[in-house]
C-alpha positions in Angstrom: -0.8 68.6 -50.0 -1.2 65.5 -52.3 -4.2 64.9 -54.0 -5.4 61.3 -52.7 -8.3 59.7 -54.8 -10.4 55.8 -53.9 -7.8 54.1 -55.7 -4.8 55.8 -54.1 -6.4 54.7 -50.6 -7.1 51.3 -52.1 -3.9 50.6 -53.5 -2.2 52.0 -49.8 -4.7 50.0 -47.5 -3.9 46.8 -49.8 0.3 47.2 -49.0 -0.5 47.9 -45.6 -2.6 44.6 -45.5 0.4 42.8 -47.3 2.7 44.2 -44.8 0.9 43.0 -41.7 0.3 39.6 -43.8 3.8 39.3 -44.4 4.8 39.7 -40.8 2.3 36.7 -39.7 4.4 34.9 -42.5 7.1 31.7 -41.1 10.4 33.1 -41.1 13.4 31.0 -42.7 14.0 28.3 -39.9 17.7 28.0 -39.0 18.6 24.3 -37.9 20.2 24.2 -34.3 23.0 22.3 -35.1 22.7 21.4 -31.3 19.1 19.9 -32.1 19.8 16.2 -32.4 22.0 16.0 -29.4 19.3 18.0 -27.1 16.6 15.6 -28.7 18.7 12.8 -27.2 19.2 14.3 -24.0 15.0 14.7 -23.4 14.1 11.1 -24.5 17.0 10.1 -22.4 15.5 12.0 -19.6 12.0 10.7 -20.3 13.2 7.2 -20.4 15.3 7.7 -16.5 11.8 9.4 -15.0 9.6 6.4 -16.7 11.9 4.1 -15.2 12.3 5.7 -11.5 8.7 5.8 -11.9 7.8 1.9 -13.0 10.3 1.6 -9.9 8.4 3.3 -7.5 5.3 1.6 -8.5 6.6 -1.9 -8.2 8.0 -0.6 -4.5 4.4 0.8 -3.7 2.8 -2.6 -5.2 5.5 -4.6 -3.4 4.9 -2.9 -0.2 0.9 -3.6 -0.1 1.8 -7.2 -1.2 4.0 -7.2 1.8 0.9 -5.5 4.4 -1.5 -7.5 2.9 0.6 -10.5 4.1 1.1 -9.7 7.4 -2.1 -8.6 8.0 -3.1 -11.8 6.6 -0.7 -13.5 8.8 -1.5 -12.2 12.1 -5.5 -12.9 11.4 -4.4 -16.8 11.1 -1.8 -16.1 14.4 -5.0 -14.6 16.4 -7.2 -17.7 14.9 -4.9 -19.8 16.0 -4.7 -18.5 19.5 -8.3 -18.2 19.9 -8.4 -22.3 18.9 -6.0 -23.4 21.3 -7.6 -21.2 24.0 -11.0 -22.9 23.1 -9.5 -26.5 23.1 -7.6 -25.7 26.2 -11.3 -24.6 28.0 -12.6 -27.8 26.9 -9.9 -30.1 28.1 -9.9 -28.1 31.8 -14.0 -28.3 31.2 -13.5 -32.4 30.5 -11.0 -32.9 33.4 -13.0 -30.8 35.9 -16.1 -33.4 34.5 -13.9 -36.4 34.8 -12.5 -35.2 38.8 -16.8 -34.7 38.9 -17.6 -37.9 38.0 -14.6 -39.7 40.3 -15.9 -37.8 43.3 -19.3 -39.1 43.1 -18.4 -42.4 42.2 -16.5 -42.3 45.5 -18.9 -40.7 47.1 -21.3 -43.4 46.1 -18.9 -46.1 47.0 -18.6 -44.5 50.7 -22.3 -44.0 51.3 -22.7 -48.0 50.4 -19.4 -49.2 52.7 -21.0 -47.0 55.1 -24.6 -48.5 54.9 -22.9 -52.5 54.6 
């Protein structure tokens, strides 16, 4: 067997360190001459999903617009009919007063023929 002193252990606990170092190290990158072309392809990409997605959004916003409208219109339709309904009551209410007021006039003409 070998005779190992400090330094020997020094000196062999430093390489090891330099080995492990050396591992952690960036290796020599080799360009993908495919790179560019594949770089082009996801921004490409990214660019067709933002759009499809801007697209759906303006459908979604159109489509509330679109509710919102004819909710809006049938509240005025159901306005509406409940006006006419209430001037229609008050004409029938006016005539009724009017056929009222014509049979008691009559009435009133009668009752003095009668007494004359």
């Amino acid at each position: 067997m070998k005779n190992v002193d400090f330094s020997d252990r020094l000196k062999t606990a430093a390489e090891a360190k330099q080995a492990l170092l050396s591992k952690l190290k960036p290796k020599v990158a080799v360009t993908d001459p495919l790179f560019e072309q594949r770089q082009a392809l996801r921004e490409a990409e990214v660019e067709r999903v933002r759009q499809e997605r801007a697209e759906q959004k303006a459908a979604a916003k159109q489509a509330a617009a679109e509710a919102e409208a004819a909710v809006r219109q049938a509240e005025e339709a159901l306005a509406e009919e409940a006006l006419a309904n209430k001037r229609a009551e008050r004409k029938e209410r006016k005539a009724l007063t009017a056929a009222e007021q014509k049979a008691k006039r009559d009435a009133r003409y009668a009752a003095r023929k009668a007494r004359h």
